[in-house]
N, C-alpha and C positions, 0 to 999 in steps of 0.2 A: 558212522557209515562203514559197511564192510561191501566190497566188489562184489559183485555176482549174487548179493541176496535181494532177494523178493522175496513180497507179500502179496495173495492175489485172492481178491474176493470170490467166491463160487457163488454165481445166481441160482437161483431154484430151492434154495433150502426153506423145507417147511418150519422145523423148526431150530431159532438161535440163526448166526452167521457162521456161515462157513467160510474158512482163512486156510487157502493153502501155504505153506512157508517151504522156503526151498533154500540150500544155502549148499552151494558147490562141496565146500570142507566139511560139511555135515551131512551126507545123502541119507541117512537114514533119519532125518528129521521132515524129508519130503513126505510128507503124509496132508491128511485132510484135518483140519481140528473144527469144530462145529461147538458153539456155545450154548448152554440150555440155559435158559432163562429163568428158572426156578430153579432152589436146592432141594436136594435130597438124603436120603444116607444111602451106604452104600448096596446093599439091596437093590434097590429102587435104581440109583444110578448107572449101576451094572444090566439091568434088567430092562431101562431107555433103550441105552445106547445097543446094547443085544438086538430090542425089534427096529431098530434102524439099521443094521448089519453093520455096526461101528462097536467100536469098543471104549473102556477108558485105557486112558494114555498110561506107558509104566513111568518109573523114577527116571530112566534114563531117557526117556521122549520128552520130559519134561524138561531135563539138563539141556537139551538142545536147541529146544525152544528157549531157552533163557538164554543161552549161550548166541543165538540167534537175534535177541533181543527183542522177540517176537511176543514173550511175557508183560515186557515193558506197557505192551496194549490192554490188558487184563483187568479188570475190574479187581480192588485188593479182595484179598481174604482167602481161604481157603481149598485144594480143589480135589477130590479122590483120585489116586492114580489107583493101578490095578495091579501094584508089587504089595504080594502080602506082609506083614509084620508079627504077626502070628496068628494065633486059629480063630481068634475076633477081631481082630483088627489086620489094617492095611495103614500104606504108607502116604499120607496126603500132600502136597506144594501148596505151604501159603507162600503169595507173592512176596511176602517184606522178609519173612524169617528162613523158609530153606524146608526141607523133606522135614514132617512129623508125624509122629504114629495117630493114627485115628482111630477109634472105635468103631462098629460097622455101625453102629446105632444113632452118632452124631449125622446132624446135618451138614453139607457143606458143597459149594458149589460144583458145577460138573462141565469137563469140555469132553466129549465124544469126539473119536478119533478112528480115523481110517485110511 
């Protein structure tokens, strides 16, 4: 239990649930997180969440969401952030293990963020 943190469900989203997470000592983790329901690679995931006007999350949104315990909700496995790793790849959060380099070409789950 940490004081002053919520979770709150946003109605309306077409697609995936939307979770806003809010957490006093963390204000920059006040953001929108929206879950897609299929994977993708990075391409594709980046280019979603773009005609949604959302983006993906970087490394450090994702530290705060975990830090938040907000990850804890997550389906396990893998998810694109949008901090690059070099000029094919980027850096991804699986749940169990921590930030790993991903190729842009792997599949791997996506949360849209705004």
């Amino acid at each position: 239990y940490q004081p002053g943190l919520y979770i709150a469900l946003e109605k309306g989203q077409k697609d995936g649930l939307s979770v806003r997470c809010h957490n006093p000592a963390h204000h920059a983790s006040e953001i929108a997180w929206t879950a897609v329901d299929h994977e993708m690679n990075y391409s594709e995931a980046n280019a979603y969440c773009r005609a949604r006007t959302m983006r993906l999350a970087t490394t450090k949104e994702f530290a705060a969401a975990h830090a938040n315990g907000f990850m804890d909700t997550w389906k396990p496995g893998s998810y694109w952030s949008s901090t690059p790793n070099s000029s094919a790849s980027h850096f991804a959060v699986n749940t169990t293990i921590g930030v790993h380099g991903a190729k842009e070409s792997q599949v791997l789950k996506v949360y849209c963020v705004q």
